[in-house]
VEXVEX-852233 format. One record per residue: residue number from 1; residue in one letter; x, y, z of N, C-alpha, C in turn. Coordinates in Angstrom, 2 decimals. Each point is the difference from the previous one (the first is absolute). Last residue first. Example, Ala and Ser with C-alpha at 12.3 -4.5 7.8 and 13.67 -1.06 7.14 Angstrom:
<rs>
+-----+------+---------+---------+---------+---------+---------+---------+---------+---------+---------+
: seq : type :     n.x :     n.y :     n.z :    ca.x :    ca.y :    ca.z :     c.x :     c.y :     c.z :
+-----+------+---------+---------+---------+---------+---------+---------+---------+---------+---------+
:   2 :    S :   12.85 :   -2.25 :    7.08 :    0.82 :    1.19 :    0.06 :   -0.77 :    1.09 :    0.73 :
:   1 :    A :    0.29 :   -5.72 :   -0.07 :   -0.89 :    1.19 :    0.00 :    0.90 :    1.20 :    0.00 :
+-----+------+---------+---------+---------+---------+---------+---------+---------+---------+---------+
</rs>
This chain:
<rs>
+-----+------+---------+---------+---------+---------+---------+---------+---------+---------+---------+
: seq : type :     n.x :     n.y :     n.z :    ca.x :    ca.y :    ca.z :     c.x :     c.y :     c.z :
+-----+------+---------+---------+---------+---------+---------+---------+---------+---------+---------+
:  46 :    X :   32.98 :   28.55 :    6.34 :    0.47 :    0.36 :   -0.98 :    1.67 :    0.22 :    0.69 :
:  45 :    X :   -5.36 :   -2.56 :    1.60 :    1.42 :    0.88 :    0.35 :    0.70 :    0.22 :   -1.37 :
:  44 :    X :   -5.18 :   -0.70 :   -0.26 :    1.15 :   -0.57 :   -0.09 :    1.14 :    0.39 :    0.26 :
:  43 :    X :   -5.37 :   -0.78 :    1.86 :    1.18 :    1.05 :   -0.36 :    1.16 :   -0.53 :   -0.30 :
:  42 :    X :   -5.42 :   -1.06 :    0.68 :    1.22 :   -0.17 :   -0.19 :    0.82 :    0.48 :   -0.45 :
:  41 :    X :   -4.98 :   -0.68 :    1.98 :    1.02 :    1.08 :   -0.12 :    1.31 :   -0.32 :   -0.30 :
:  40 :    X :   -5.52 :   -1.96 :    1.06 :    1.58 :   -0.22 :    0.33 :    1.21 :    0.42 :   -1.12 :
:  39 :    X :   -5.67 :    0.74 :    2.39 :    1.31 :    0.93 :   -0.72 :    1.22 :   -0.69 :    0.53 :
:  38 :    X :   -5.50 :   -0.32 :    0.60 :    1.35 :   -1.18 :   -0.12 :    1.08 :    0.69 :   -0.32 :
:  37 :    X :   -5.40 :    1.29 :    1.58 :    0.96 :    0.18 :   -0.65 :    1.35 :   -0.11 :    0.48 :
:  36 :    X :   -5.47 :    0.32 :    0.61 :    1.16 :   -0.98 :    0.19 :    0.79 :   -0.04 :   -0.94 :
:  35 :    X :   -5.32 :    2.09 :    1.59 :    1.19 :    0.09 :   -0.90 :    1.48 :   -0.59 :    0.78 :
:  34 :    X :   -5.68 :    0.39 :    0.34 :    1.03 :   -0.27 :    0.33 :    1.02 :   -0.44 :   -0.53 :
:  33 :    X :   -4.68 :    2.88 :   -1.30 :    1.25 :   -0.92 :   -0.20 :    1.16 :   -0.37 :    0.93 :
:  32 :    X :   -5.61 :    1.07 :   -1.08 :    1.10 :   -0.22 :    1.01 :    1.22 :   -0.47 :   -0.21 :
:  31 :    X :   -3.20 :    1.46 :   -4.33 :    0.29 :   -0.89 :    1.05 :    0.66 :    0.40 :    1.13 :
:  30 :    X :   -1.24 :    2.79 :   -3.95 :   -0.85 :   -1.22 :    0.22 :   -0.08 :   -0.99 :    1.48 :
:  29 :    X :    2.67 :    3.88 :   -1.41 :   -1.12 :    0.60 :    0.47 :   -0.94 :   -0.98 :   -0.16 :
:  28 :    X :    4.45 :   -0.89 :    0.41 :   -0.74 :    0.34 :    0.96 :   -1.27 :    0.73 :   -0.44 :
:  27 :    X :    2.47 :   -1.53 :   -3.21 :   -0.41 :   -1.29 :    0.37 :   -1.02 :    0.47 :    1.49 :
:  26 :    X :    2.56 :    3.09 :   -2.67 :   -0.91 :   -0.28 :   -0.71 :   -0.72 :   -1.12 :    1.02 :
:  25 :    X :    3.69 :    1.58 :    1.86 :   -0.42 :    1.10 :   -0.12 :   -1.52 :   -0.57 :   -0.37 :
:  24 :    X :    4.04 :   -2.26 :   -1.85 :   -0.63 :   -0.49 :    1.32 :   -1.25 :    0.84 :    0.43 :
:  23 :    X :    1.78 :    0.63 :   -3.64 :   -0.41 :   -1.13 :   -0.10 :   -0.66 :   -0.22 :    1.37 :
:  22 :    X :    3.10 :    3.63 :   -0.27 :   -0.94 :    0.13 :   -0.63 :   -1.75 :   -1.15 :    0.24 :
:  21 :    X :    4.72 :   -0.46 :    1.46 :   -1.04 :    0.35 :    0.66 :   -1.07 :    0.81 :   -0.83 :
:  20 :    X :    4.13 :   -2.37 :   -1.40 :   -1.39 :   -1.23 :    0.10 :   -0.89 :    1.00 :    0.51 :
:  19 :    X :    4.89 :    1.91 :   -0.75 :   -1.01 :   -0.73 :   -1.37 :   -1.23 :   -0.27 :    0.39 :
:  18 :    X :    2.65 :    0.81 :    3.54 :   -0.72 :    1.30 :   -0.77 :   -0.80 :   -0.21 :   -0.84 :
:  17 :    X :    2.62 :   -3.26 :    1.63 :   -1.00 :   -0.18 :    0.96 :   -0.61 :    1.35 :   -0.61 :
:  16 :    X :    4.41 :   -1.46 :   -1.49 :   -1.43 :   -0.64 :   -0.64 :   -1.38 :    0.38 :    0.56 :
:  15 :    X :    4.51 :    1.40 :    2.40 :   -0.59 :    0.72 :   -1.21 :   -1.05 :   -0.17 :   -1.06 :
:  14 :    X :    2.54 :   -3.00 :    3.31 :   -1.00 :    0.80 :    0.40 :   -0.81 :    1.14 :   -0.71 :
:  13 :    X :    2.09 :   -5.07 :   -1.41 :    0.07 :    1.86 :    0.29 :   -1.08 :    0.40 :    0.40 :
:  12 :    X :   -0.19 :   -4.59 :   -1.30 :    1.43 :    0.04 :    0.12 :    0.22 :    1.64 :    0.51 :
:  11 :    X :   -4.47 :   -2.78 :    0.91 :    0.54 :    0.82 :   -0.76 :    1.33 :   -0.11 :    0.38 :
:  10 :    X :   -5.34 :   -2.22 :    0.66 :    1.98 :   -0.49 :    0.47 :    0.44 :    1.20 :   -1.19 :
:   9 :    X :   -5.52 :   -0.17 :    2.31 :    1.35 :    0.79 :   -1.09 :    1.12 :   -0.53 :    0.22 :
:   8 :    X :   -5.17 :   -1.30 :    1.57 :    1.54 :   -0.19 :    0.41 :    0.39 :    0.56 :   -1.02 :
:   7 :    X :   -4.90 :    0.90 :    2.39 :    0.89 :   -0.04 :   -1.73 :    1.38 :    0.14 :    0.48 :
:   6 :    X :   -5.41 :   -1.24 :    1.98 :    1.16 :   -0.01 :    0.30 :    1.07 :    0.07 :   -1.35 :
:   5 :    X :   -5.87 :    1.92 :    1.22 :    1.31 :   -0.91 :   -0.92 :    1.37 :   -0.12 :    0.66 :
:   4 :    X :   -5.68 :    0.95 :    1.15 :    1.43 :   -0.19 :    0.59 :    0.75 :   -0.62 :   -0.73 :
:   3 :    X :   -4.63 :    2.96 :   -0.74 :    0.36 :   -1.03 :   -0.07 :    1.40 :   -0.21 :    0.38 :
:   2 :    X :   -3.53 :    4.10 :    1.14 :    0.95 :   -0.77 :   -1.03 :    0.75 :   -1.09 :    0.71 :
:   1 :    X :   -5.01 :    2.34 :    1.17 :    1.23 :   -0.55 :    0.56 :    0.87 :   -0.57 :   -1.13 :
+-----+------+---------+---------+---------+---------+---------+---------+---------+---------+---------+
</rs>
C-alpha cells in the first residue's frame, strides 16, 4: 500500500504545469498523490 502525500503547486501559468509532470509522474510511483494546484494568471491589457 503506498503512502498518501498531498502536493499544493501555486503557479502563475498554466504552462508551468508541463514543467513539473515529469516530477510528478516520479512521486506516483512512490506515493498516492493527491495533487492541488493554484494557478493565478495574470494578464496585462495592452
Amino acid at each position: 500500500m503506498k503512502r498518501q502525500m498531498e502536493l499544493r503547486i501555486h503557479l502563475e501559468s498554466v504552462d508551468k504545469i508541463k514543467e513539473l509532470l515529469p516530477q510528478i509522474a516520479t512521486l506516483q510511483t512512490k506515493y498516492d498523490v493527491h495533487l492541488i494546484i493554484d494557478v493565478c494568471e495574470t494578464r496585462t491589457a495592452i
